[in-house]
C-alpha positions, 0 to 999 in steps of 0.5 A, spaced: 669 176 143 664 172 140 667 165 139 670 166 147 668 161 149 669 155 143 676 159 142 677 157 149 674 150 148 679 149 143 685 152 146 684 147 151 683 141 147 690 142 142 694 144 148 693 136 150 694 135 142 687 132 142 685 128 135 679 131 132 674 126 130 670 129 123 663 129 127 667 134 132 669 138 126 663 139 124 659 140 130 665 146 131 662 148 124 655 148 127 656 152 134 659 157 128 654 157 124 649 157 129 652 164 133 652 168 126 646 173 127 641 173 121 645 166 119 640 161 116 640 154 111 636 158 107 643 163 105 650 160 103 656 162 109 657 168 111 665 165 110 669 173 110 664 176 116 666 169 120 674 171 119 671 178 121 668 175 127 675 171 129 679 178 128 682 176 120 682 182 115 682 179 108 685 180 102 686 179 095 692 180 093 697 177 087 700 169 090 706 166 087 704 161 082 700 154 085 698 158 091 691 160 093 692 163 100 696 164 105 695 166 114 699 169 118 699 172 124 703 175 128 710 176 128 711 181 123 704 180 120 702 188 123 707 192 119 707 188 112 700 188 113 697 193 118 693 188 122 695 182 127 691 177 123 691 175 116 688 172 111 690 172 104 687 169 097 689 169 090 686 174 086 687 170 080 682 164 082 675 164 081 671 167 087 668 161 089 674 158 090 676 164 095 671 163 099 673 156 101 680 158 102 678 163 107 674 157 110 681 153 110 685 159 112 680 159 118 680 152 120 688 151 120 687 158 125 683 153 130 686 147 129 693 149 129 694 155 132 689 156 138 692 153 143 700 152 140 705 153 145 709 155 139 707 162 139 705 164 146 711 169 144 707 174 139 714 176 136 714 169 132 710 168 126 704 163 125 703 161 117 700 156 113 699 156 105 694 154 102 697 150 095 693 147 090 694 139 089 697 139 095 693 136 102 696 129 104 698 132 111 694 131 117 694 138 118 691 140 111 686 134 111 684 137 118 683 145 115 680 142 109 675 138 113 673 144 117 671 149 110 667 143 107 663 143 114 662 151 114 662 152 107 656 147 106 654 143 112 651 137 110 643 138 113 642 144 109 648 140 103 642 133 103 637 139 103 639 143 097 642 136 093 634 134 094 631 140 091 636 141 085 635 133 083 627 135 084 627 141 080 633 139 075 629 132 074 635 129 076 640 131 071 647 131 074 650 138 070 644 141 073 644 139 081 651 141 081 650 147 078 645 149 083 649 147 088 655 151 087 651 157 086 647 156 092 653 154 096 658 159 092 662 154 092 667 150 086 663 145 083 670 141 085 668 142 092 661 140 090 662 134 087 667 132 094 661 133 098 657 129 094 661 124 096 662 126 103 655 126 105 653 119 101 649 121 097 
C-alpha cells in the first residue's frame, strides 16, 4: 500500500493513545502530499484521489438534515455499500464544502481508527459523522486540524494569500475569492485559515 509505512507509523502511535500536537498533524499532512504523484503547490489537493490512495470509495448521496458526511468502515459497511471503506458527503452542500468533509472523513480514519483495538474485530463498525456547528470534541478538532492542513497547507496557503492581496490590490472580497478557488475551498475554510496561519 502506498502510505504503508505512515499508516503503521500512526497506528503505532494511537495504540499508545499518543496526543498530536498541530505541528505533528500538519507534518502528517505534508509526508501525504509529498507522496502524490504529479502533486505540487501550484494545484489545490487531490482530496478524493487521497481517500482513493487509503482504500476509501466516495460518494455523494442524500444526509439527513444538518449532516454533511459520514464514515464507515466495516462491519456491515460492504453489504450497504459494497466496499470495506466509505466515505460519504451530502449532496445538498456546495462542492467546496464536499471536498473538505472528505478531508475530515479522512483525517478521523487516521487519528481514530488506525490503531484502535476497538475494531480489531472486522465484524464492528467504525463511523463518525460529520455535522454542521458541531466540533467542540477533541476528536473533531483534531479531524478539522487535519483537512485544514491537507486542503490548504500553509506554505502554499501564505503564498497564494500574497499573490491574491498583490493582484487584488489588497482587497479583502478579492483575496478570499481567490483563495476559495485556487484552494476549492468554502470561503468560511478560508477566512478560518487566515486566521490560523496569522496572517
Amino acid at each position: 500500500m502506498k502510505y504503508e509505512r505512515l499508516i503503521n507509523e500512526i497506528k503505532n502511535k494511537n495504540k499508545n493513545h499518543h496526543t498530536y500536537t498541530e505541528a505533528e498533524i500538519a507534518e502528517i499532512a505534508t509526508q501525504i502530499l509529498n507522496n502524490i504523484d504529479g502533486y505540487n503547490e501550484a494545484c489545490s489537493t487531490p482530496i478524493i484521489r487521497i481517500a482513493k490512495d487509503f482504500g476509501f470509495k466516495t460518494f455523494q448521496g442524500e444526509l439527513d438534515d444538518g449532516k454533511s458526511g459520514d464514515i464507515h468502515i466495516n462491519g456491515k459497511t460492504k453489504e450497504r455499500y459494497g466496499f470495506d471503506k466509505v466515505i460519504l458527503v451530502n449532496k445538498e452542500d456546495e462542492f467546496f464544502h464536499q471536498r473538505f468533509v472528505v478531508a475530515h472523513e479522512l483525517g478521523h480514519y487516521l487519528f481514530g481508527y488506525l490503531g484502535n483495538a476497538n475494531y480489531d474485530n472486522t465484524n464492528i463498525t467504525f463511523d463518525e459523522t460529520y455535522i454542521k456547528n458541531m466540533h467542540d470534541s477533541a476528536k473533531e478538532k483534531t479531524a478539522n486540524i487535519f483537512a485544514a492542513e491537507i486542503m490548504m497547507p500553509a506554505k502554499s496557503f501564505i503564498h497564494q494569500y500574497e499573490v491574491a492581496e498583490k493582484e487584488g490590490n489588497g482587497n479583502y472580497v478579492f483575496i478570499l475569492m481567490y483563495l476559495s478557488k485556487f484552494f476549492q475551498t468554502s470561503v468560511n475554510s478560508i477566512e478560518k485559515r487566515i486566521l490560523e496561519v496569522a496572517l
